[in-house]
C-alpha positions as CSV (number, residue, x, y, z in Angstrom):
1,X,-46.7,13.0,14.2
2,X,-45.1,11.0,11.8
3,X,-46.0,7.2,11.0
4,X,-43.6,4.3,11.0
5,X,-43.9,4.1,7.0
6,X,-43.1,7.5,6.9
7,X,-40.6,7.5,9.3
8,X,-38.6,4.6,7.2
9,X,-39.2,6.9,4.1
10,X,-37.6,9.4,5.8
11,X,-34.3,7.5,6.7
12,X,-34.1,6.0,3.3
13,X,-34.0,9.3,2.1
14,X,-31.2,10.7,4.4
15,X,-29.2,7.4,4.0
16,X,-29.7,8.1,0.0
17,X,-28.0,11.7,0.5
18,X,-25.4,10.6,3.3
19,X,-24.4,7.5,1.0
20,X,-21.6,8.9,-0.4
21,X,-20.1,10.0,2.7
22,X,-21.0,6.5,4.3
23,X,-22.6,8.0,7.6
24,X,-25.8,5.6,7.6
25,X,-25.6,3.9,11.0
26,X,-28.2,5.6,12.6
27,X,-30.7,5.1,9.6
28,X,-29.9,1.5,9.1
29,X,-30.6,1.3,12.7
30,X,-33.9,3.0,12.1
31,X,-35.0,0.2,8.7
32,X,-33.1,-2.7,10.0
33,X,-30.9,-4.4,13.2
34,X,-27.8,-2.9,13.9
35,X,-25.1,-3.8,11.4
36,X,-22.7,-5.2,13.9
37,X,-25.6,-7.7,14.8
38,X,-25.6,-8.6,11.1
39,X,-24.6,-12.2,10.4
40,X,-21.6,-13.0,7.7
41,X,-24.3,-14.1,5.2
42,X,-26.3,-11.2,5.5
43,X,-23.4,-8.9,5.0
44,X,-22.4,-10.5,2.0
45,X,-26.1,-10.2,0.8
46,X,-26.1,-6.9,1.3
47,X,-29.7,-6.9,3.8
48,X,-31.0,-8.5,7.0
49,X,-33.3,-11.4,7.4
50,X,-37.1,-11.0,7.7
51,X,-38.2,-11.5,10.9
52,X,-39.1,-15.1,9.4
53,X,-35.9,-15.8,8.9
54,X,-35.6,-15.3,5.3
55,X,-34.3,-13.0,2.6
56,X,-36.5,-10.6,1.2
57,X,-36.7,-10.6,-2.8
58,X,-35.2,-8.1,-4.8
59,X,-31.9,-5.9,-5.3
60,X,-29.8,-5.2,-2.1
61,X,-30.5,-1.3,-1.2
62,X,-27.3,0.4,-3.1
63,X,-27.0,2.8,-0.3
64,X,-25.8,0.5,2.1
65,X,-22.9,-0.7,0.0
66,X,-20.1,1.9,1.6
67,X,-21.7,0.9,5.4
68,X,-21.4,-2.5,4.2
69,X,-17.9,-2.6,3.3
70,X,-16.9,-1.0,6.3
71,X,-18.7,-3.6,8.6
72,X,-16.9,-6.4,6.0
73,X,-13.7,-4.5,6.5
74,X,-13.8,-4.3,10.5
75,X,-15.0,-8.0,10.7
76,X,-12.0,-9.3,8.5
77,X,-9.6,-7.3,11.0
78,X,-11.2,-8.3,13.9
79,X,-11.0,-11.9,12.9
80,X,-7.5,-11.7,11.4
81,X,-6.0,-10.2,14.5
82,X,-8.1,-13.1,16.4
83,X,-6.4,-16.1,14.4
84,X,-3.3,-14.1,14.3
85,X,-2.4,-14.1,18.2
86,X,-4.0,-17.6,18.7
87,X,-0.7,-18.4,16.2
88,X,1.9,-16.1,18.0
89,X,3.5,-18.7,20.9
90,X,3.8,-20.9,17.7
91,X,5.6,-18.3,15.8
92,X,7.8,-17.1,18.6
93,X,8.6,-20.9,19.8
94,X,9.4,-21.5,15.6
95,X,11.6,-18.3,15.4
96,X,13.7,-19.4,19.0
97,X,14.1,-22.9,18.1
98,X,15.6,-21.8,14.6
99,X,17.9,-19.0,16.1
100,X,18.9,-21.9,18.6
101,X,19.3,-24.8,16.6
102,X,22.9,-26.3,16.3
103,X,22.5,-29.2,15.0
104,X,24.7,-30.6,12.2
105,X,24.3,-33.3,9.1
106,X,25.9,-35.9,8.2
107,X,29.0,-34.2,6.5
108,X,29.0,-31.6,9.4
109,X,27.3,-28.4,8.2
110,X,25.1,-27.2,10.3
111,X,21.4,-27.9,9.5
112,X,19.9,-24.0,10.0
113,X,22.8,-22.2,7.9
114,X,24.2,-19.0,9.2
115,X,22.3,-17.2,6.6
116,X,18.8,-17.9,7.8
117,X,19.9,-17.2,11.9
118,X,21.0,-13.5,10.5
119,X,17.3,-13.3,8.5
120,X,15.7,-14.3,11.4
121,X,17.3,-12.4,13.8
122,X,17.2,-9.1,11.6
123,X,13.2,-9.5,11.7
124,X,13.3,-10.3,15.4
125,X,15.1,-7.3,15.9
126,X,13.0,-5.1,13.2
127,X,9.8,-6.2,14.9
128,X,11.2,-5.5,18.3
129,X,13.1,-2.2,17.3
130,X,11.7,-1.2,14.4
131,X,13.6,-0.8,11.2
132,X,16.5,1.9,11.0
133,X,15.4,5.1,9.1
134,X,17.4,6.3,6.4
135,X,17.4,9.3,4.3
136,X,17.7,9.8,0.5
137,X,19.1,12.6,-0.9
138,X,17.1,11.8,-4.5
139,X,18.2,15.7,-5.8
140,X,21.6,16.2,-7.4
141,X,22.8,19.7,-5.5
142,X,26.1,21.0,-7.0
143,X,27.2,23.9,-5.2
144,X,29.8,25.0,-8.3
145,X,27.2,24.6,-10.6
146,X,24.7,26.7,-8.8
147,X,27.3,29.6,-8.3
148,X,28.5,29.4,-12.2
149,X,24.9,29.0,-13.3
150,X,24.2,31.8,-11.9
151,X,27.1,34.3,-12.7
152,X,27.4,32.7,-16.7
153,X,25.0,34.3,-19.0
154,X,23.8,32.6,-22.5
155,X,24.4,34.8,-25.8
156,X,20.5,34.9,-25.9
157,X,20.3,36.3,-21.9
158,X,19.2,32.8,-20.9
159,X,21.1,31.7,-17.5
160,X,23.5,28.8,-18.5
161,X,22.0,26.5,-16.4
162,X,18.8,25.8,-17.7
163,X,20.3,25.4,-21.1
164,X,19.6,21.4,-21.6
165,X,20.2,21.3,-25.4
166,X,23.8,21.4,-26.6
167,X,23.9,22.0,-30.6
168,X,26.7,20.4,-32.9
169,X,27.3,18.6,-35.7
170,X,28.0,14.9,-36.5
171,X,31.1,14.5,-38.8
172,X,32.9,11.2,-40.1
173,X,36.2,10.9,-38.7
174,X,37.4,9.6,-42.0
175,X,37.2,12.9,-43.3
176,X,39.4,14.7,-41.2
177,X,43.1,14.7,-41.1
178,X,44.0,14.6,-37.8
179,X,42.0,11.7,-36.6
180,X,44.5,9.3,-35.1
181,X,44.2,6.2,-36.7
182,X,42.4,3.8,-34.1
183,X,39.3,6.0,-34.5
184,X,38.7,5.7,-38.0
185,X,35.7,3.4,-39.2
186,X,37.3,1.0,-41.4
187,X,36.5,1.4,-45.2
């Protein structure tokens, strides 16, 4: 039979080796309260309260840190998607009321321009729809290419198409003859 100091000995060892792969619920459960009964302050302090009510002394266990960050991860969501759809009626009731508006200044312009009932249509209809998918072709396929590349041979039995280096020589057009005129540098 094993003792309760043993037993905690035991599943700080196992969290130790299972740190990595952050699968340390059921140890943490076994040490300490559940995490999702953890407060905000102890989360960020990386350890429960004593029973007392206080924080023990020392560094925060460095095994918990993935478990941690997953709790801190799931509350921010959870708490996000919370204040997030207590603001929705606002945001729909903002987005209508600018689609709708036709008001006009002073000189007779309307006060919502055109511009911004497209924008905000477009992302009513994006978030409603979803956005159109489109394909890019980011490869240059030419079919003529292909077909001479393959046929045409290099002098050194290289195929022509993966030649990338083309070889020549620069040359001052004032030195030639037939240069027309309007290409000459001027001397």
């Amino acid at each position: 039979m094993t003792t309760p100091g043993r037993e905690a000995k035991n599943a700080r060892d196992r969290a130790r080796r299972k740190a990595a792969k952050a699968d340390v619920s059921a140890e943490i459960e076994i040490l300490y309260k559940p995490l999702d009964q953890w407060d905000d302050e102890e989360l960020a302090r990386g350890r429960p309260r004593d029973p007392d009510g206080q924080f023990r002394r020392g560094p925060r266990p460095k095994w918990l840190t993935a478990a941690l960050q997953a709790e801190r991860l799931r509350r921010a969501r959870e708490m996000l998607a919370y204040d997030l759809a207590s603001l929705a009626s606002d945001a729909q009731q903002v987005l209508h009321s600018t689609l709708t508006n036709q008001e006009v200044d002073d000189s007779g312009k309307p006060v919502v321009p055109f511009s911004v009932k497209v924008d905000v249509a477009k992302y009513v209809y994006d978030q409603f729809m979803g956005k159109a998918r489109t394909s890019v072709d980011v490869t240059t396929h030419n079919p003529l290419e292909d077909l001479l590349g393959s046929i045409l041979v290099n002098p050194d039995g290289e195929a022509s198409h993966t030649a990338t280096i083309i070889e020549g020589e620069v040359v001052d057009p004032s030195e030639l003859d037939d240069v027309p005129e309007h290409l000459r540098h001027p001397t």
